[in-house]
N, C-alpha and C positions, 0 to 999 in steps of 0.2 A: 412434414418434411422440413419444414423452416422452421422449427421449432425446435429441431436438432441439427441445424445449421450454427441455430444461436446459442443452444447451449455449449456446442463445440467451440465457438468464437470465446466463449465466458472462460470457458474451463481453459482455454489457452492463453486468455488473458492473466489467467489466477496461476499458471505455471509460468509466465515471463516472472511476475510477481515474485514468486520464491525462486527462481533464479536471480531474479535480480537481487532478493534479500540473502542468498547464498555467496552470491559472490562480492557483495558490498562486506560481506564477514570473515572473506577471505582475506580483503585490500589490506596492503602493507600501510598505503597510506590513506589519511583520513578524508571519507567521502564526504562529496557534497552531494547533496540529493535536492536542492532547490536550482532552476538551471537558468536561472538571473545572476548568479551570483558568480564572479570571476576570481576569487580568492579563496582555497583553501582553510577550512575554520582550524581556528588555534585550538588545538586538545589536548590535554597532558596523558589520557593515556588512550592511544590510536587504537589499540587493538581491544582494549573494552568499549570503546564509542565505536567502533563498527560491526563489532559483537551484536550492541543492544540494537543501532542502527539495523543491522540483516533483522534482527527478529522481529521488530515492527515492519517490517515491509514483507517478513511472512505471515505473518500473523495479519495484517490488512489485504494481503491476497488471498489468503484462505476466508476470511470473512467478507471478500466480495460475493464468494459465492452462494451464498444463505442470503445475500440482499437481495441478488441478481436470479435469481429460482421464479420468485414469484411471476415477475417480468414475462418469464419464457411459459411457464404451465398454467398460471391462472388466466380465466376466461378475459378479452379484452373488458378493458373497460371497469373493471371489477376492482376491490377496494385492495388489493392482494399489491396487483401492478400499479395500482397509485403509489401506495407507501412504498413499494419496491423503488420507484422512480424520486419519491420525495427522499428515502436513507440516502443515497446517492451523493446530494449536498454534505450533508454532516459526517459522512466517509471522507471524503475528500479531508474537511475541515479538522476532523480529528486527524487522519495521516500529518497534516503539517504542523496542527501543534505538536503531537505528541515527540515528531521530528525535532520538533525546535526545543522541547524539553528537553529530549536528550541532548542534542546539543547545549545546552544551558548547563545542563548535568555536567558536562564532562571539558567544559569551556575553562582556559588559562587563566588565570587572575592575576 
């Protein structure tokens, strides 16, 4: 039973995800997605940097879920939920560069 407690928590985690990446593609104006930062980034064209912005934040919520599997259905302890739990970091870490690429991409000069 807790094992499909956790997978429903995942699967609803991986649907805020592409809502969140849905509506960051809808913004008129241009999102910030890091949430230290109190300034608006300077981008010449709004509606193509929140275009690519939504798709990396679907695309990184849909691939939680292929990380996030092993976690819940392999045996504890097993090599499955190791590396499931080690991708986890380097998720994270590509989400922000990949963020900060496009931002870079699409950044005023």
């Amino acid at each position: 039973m807790g094992k499909y407690i956790a997978l429903g928590v995942i699967i609803i985690v991986v649907i805020i995800f592409i809502l969140i990446g849905i509506s960051i593609s809808k913004s008129k104006k241009p999102v910030q997605y890091m949430s230290n930062v109190s300034k608006l980034p300077d981008v010449k064209d709004v509606k193509g940097y929140n275009k690519e912005l939504g798709k990396v934040f679907i695309y990184f919520g849909l691939l939680l879920l292929p990380i996030m599997s092993p976690l819940i259905f392999a045996p504890e302890h097993s090599l499955g939920s190791i590396v499931s739990v080690l991708l986890i970091m380097p998720w994270v870490i590509g989400l922000i560069v990949i963020c900060s690429m496009v931002e870079n991409k699409y950044k005023e000069k």
